[in-house]
C-alpha positions as a Markdown table, in Angstrom:
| # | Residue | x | y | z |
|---|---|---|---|---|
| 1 | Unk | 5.5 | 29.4 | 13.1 |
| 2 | Unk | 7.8 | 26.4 | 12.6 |
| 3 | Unk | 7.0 | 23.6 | 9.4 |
| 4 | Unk | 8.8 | 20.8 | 9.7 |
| 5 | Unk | 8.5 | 17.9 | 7.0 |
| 6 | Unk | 9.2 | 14.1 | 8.3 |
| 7 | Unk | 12.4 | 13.0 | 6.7 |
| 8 | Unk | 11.1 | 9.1 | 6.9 |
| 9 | Unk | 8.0 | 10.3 | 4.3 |
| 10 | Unk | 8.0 | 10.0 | 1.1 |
| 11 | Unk | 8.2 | 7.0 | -1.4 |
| 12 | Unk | 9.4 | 3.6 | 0.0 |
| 13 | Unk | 12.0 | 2.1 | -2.6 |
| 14 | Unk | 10.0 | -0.1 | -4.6 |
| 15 | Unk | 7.4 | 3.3 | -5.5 |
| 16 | Unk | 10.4 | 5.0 | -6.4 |
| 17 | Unk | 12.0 | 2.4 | -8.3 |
| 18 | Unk | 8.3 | 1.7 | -10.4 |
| 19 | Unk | 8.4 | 5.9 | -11.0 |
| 20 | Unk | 12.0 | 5.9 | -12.5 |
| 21 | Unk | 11.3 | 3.0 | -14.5 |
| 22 | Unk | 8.6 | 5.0 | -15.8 |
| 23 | Unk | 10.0 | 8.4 | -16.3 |
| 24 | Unk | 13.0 | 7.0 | -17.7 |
| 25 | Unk | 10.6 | 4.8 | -20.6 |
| 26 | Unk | 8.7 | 8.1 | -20.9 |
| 27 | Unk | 11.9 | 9.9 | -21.7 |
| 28 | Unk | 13.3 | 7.8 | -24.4 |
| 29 | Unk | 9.4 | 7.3 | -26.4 |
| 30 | Unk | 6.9 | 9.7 | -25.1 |
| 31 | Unk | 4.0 | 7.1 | -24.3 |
| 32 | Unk | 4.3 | 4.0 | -22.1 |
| 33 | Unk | 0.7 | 2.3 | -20.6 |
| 34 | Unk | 0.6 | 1.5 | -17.0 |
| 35 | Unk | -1.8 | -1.5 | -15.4 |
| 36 | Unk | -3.5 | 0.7 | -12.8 |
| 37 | Unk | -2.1 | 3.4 | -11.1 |
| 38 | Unk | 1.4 | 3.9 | -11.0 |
| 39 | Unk | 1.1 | 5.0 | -7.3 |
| 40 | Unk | -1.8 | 5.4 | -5.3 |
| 41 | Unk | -1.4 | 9.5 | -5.5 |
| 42 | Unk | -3.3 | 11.1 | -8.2 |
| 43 | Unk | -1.1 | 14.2 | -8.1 |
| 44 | Unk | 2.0 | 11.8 | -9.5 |
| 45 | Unk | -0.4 | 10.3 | -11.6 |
| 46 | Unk | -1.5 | 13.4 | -13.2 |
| 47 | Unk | 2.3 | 14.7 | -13.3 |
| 48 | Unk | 3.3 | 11.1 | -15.2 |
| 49 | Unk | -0.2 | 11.8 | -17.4 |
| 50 | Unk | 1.3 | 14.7 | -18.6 |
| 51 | Unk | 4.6 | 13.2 | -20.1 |
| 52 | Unk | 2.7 | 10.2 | -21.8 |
| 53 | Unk | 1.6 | 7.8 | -18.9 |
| 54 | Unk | -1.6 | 6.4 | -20.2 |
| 55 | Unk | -3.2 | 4.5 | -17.0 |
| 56 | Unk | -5.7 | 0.8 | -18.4 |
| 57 | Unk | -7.0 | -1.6 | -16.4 |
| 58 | Unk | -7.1 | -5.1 | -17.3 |
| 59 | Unk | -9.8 | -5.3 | -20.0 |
| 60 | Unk | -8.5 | -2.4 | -22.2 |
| 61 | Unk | -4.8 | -4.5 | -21.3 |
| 62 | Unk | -6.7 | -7.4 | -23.2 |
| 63 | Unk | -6.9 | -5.4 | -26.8 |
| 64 | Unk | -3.8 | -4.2 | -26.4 |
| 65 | Unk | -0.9 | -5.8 | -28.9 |
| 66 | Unk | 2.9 | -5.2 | -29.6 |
| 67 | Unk | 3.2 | -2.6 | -26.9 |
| 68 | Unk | 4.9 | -1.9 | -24.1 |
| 69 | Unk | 2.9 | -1.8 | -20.4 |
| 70 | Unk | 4.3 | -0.8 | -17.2 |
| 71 | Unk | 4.0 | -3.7 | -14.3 |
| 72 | Unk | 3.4 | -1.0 | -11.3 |
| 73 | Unk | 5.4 | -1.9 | -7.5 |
| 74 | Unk | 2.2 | -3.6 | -6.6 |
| 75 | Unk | 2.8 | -6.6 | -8.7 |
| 76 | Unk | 0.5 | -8.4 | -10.7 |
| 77 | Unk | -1.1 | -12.6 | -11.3 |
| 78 | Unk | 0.0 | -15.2 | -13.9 |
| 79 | Unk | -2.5 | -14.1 | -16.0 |
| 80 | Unk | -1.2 | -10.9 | -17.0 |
| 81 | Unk | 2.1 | -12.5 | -17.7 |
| 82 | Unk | 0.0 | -15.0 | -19.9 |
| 83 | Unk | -1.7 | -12.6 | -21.5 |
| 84 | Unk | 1.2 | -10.5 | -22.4 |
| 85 | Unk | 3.0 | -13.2 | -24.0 |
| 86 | Unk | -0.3 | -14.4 | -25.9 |
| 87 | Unk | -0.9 | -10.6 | -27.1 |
| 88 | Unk | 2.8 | -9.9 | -27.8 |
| 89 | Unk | 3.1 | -6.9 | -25.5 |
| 90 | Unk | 6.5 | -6.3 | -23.8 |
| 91 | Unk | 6.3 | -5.5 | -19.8 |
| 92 | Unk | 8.5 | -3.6 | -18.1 |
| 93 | Unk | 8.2 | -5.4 | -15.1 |
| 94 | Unk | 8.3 | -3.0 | -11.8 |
| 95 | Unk | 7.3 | -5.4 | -9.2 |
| 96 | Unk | 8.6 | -4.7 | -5.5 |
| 97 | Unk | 11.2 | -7.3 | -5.0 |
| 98 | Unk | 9.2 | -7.5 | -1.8 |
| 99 | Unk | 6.2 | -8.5 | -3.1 |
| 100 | Unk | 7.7 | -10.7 | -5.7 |
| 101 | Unk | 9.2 | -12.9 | -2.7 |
| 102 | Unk | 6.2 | -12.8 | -0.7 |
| 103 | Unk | 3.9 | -13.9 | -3.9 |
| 104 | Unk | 6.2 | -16.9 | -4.2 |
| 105 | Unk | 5.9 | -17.8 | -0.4 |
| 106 | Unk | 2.4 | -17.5 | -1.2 |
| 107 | Unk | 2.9 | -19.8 | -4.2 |
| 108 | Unk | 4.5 | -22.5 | -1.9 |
| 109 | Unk | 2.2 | -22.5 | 1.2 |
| 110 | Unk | -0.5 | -22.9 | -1.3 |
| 111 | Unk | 0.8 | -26.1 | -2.7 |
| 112 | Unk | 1.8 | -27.4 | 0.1 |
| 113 | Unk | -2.6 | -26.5 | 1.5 |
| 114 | Unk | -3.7 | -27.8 | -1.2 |
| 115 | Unk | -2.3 | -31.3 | -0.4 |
| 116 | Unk | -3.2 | -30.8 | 3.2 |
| 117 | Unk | -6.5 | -29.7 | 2.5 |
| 118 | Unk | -6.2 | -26.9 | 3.9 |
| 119 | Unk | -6.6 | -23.0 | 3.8 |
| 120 | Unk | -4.6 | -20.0 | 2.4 |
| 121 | Unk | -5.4 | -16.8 | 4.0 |
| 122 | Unk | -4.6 | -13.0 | 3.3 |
| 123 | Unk | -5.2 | -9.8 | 5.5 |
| 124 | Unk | -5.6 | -7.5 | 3.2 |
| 125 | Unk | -8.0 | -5.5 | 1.5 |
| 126 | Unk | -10.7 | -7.1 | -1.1 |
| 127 | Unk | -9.7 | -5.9 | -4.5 |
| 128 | Unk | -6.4 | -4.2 | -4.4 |
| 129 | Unk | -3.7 | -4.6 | -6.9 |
| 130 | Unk | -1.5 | -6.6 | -4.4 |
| 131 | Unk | -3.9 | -8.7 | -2.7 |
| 132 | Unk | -5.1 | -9.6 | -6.8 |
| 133 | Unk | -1.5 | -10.7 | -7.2 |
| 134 | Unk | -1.3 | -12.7 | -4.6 |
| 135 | Unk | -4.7 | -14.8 | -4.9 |
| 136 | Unk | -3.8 | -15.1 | -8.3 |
| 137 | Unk | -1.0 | -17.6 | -6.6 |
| 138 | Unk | -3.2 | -19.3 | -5.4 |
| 139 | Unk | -5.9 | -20.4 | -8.0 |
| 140 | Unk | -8.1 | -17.6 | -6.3 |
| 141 | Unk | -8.8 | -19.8 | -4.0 |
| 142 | Unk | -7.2 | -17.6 | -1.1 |
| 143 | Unk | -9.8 | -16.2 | 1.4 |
| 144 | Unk | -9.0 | -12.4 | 2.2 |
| 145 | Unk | -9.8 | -11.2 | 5.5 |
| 146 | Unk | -9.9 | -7.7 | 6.4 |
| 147 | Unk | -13.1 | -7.0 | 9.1 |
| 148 | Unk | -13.8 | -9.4 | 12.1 |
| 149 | Unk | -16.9 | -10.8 | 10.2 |
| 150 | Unk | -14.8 | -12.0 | 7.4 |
| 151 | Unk | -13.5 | -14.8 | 9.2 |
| 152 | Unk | -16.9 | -16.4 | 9.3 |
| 153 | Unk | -15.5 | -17.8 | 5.7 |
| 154 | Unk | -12.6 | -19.9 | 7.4 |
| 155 | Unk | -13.2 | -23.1 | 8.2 |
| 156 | Unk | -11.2 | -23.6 | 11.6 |
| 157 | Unk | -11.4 | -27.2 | 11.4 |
| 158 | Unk | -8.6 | -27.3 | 8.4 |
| 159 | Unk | -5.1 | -26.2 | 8.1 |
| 160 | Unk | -4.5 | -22.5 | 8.3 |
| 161 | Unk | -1.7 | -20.4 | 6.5 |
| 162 | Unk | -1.5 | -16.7 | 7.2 |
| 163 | Unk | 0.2 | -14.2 | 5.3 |
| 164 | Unk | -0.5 | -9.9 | 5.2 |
| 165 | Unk | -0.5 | -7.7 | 2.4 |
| 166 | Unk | 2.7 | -5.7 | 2.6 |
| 167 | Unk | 1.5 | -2.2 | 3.8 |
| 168 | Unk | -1.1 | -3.3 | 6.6 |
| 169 | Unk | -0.9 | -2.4 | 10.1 |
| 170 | Unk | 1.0 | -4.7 | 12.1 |
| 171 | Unk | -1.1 | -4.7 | 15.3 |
| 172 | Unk | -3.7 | -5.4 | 12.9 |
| 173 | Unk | -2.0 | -8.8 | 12.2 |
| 174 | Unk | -0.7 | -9.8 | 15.2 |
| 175 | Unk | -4.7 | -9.1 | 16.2 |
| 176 | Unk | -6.1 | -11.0 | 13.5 |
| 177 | Unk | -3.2 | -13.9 | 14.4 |
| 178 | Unk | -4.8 | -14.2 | 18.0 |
| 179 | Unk | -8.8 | -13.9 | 16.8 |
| 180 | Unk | -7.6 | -17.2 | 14.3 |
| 181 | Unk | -5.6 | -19.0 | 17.4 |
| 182 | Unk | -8.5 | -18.4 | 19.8 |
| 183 | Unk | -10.9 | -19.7 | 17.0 |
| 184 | Unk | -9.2 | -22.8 | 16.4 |
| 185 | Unk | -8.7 | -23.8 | 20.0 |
| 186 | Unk | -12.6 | -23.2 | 20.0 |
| 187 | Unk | -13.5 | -25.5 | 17.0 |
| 188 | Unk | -10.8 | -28.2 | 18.0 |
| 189 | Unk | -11.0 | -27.7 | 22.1 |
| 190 | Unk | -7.0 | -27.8 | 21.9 |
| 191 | Unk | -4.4 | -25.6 | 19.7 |
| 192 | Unk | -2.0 | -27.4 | 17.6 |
| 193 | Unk | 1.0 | -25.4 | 16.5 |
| 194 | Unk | 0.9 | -27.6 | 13.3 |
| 195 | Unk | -2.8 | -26.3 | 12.8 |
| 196 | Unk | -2.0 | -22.9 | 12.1 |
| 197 | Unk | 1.1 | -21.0 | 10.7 |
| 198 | Unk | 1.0 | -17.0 | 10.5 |
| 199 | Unk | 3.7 | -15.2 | 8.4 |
| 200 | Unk | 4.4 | -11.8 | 9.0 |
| 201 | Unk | 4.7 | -10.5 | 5.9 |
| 202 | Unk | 4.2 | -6.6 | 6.0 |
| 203 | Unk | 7.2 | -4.7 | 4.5 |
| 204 | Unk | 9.3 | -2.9 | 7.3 |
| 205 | Unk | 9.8 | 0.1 | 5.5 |
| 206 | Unk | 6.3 | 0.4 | 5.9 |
| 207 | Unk | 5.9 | -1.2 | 9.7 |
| 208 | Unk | 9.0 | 0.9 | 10.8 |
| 209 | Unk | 7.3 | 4.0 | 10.3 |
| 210 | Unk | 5.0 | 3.2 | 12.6 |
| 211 | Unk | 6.8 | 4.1 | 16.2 |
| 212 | Unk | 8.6 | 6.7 | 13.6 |
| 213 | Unk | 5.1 | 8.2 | 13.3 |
| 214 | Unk | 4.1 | 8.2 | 16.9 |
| 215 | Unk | 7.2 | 10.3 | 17.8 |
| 216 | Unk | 6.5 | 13.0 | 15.0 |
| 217 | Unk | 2.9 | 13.6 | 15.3 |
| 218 | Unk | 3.8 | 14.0 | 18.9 |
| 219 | Unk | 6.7 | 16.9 | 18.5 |
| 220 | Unk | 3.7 | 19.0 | 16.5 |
| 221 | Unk | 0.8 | 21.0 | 17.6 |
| 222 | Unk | -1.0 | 20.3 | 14.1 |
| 223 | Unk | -0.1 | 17.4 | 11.7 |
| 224 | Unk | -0.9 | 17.6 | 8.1 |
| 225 | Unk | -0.9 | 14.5 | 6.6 |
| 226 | Unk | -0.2 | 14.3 | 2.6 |
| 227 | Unk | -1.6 | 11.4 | 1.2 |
| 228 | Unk | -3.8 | 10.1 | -1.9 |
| 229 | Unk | -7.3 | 8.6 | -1.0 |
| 230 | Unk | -6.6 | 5.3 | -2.3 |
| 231 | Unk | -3.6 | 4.6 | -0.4 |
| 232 | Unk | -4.5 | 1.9 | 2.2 |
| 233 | Unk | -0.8 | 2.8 | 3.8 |
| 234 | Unk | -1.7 | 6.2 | 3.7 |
| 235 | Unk | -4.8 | 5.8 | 5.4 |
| 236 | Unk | -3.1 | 3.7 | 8.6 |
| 237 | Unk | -0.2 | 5.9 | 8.8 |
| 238 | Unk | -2.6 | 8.9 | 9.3 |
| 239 | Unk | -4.8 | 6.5 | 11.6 |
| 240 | Unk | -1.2 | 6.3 | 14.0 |
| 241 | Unk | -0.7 | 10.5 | 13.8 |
| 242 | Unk | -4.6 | 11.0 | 14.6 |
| 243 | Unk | -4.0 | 8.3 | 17.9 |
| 244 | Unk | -1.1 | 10.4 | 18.9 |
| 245 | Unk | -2.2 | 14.2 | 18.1 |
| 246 | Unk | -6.0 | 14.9 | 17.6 |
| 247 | Unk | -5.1 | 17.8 | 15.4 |
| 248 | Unk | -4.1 | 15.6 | 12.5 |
| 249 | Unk | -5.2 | 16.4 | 9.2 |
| 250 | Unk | -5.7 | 14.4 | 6.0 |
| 251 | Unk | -5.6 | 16.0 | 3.0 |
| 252 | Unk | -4.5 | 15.4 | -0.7 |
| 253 | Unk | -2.8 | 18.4 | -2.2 |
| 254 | Unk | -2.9 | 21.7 | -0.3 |
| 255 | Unk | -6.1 | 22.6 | -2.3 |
| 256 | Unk | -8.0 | 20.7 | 0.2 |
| 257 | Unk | -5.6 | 22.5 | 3.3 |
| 258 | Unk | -8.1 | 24.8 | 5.7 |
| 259 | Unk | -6.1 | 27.5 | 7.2 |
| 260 | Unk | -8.5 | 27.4 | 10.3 |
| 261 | Unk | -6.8 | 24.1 | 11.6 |
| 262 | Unk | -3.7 | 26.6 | 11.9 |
| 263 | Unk | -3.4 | 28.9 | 14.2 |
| 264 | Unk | -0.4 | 31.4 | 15.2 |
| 265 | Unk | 2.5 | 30.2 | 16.7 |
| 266 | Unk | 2.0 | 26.7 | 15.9 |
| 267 | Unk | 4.5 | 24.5 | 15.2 |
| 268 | Unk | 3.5 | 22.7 | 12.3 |
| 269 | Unk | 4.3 | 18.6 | 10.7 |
| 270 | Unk | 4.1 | 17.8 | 7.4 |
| 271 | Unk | 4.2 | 13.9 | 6.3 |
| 272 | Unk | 2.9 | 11.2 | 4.5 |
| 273 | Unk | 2.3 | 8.0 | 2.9 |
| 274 | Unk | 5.0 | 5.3 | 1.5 |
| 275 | Unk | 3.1 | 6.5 | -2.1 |
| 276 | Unk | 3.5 | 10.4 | -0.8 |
| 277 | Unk | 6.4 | 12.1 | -3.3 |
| 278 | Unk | 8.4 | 14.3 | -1.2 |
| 279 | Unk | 7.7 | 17.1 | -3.9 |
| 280 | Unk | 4.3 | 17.2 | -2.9 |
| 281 | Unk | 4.8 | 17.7 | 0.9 |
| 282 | Unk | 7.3 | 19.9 | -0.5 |
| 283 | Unk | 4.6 | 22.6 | -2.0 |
| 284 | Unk | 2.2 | 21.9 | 1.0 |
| 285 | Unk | 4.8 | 23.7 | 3.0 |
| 286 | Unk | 5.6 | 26.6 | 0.6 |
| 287 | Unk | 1.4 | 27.0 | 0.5 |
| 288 | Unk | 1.3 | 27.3 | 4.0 |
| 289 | Unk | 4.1 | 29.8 | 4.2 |
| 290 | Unk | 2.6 | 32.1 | 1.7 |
| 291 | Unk | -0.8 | 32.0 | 3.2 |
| 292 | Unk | 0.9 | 32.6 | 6.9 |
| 293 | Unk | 2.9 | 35.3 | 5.9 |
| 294 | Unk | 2.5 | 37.9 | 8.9 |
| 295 | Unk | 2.5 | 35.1 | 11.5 |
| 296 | Unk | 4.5 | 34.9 | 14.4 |
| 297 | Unk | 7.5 | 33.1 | 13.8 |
């Protein structure tokens, strides 16, 4: 039996950079409050919990005062900034840089829609802590798009601008990019390059691992893939390894690991999400190789 762990998994820099600015807050006071999960993984979460993290969402943020609150990789709206300033609360701001640039692309195309009457739109997912940071750019006024039916809310008669949340898929955009072309053709019965403007704005450390993905799942007989429910990233990395090797497996600790899906012999892939700590692929191994003890190897 072989285990081999994917040496591209793990935390993409701007995860890693919100975690140390955490642990190293935690170190110095104990406590720190965080605005959402830190990290879409609630093994880290718990792990951070149990040095002082305290996780809020934004209505207990809004009775907080003369604290300090974490700003998570995600980014966040002008409001929170508002509100901290208005409620004397000190952030310790741990924004991707990546997402901070795209949010003020998003900032810009806005204003520049807004005097061309026309239309602001996100692939991304309703309701995550990015996509809420970007909208918030835009007055709210930003249509999100993330099923085929959604774009029954564009009017394809205006202006377009397209941008992506950071960790989508990329064929996902450049799919969506065509459906909006095609659509505007339709409504207009030409297509204007002036009409439409798509921005590809998905993170590369997260787009990279794509083809990195495809070639690992494929050097396995069984993939194990280490991820926390709530990550979006998570869920389309795993959506490449199950294209490529139908014995793909997604689990969140090794708790939820089923022994059947291994058999003798097999060589074996652990990996995982941009929000996957390595320490946690790390102990799915070791539980393997303590249940498999006796196995050929």
């Amino acid at each position: 039996m072989k285990i081999e762990i994917d040496s591209n998994s793990g935390y993409c820099f701007g995860v890693e950079y919100a975690i140390e600015m955490a642990e190293d807050e935690l170190n110095d006071s104990g406590s720190l409050y965080c605005l959402g999960d830190i990290v879409h993984n609630h093994m880290e979460v718990d792990r951070l919990a149990a040095k002082g993290l305290k996780i809020i969402d934004r209505e207990e943020m809004k009775e907080l005062r003369d604290c300090k609150v974490l700003i998570r990789a995600h980014g966040e709206p002008p409001e929170t900034y508002k509100l901290a300033v208005e409620n004397n609360i000190e952030l310790i701001d741990a924004s991707c840089p990546v997402v901070l640039k795209l949010q003020n692309r998003v900032k810009g195309s806005f204003d520049q829609m807004e005097e061309q009457d026309g239309q602001i739109v996100i692939y991304g997912k309703p309701g995550h802590a990015e996509v809420i940071g970007l909208t918030g750019q835009t007055q709210e006024k930003a249509i999100i798009v993330m099923e085929d039916e959604d774009l029954e809310q564009i009017d394809f008669s205006r202006p377009v601008t397209l941008y992506s949340q950071t960790t989508k898929s990329t064929k996902g955009f450049y799919r969506l990019k065509a459906m909006i072309e095609e659509r505007i053709e339709k409504a207009k019965g030409t297509f204007d390059v002036t009409d439409f403007k798509a921005n590809d704005s998905i993170c590369r450390q997260v787009s990279n691992r794509e083809p990195s993905m495809e070639k690992f799942s494929q050097k396995h007989n069984v993939i194990i893939f280490v991820s926390g429910k709530k990550s979006s990233n998570g869920r389309a990395l795993y959506g490449v390894c199950k294209n490529f090797n139908e014995r793909s497996y997604f689990i969140g600790s090794e708790e939820e690991l089923d022994l059947d899906w291994i058999k003798a012999g097999d060589s074996i892939g652990i990996c995982g999400a941009t929000s996957t700590p390595m320490w946690l692929m790390e102990r799915v191994r070791d539980y393997i190789q303590e249940k498999m003890v006796g196995q050929a190897v």
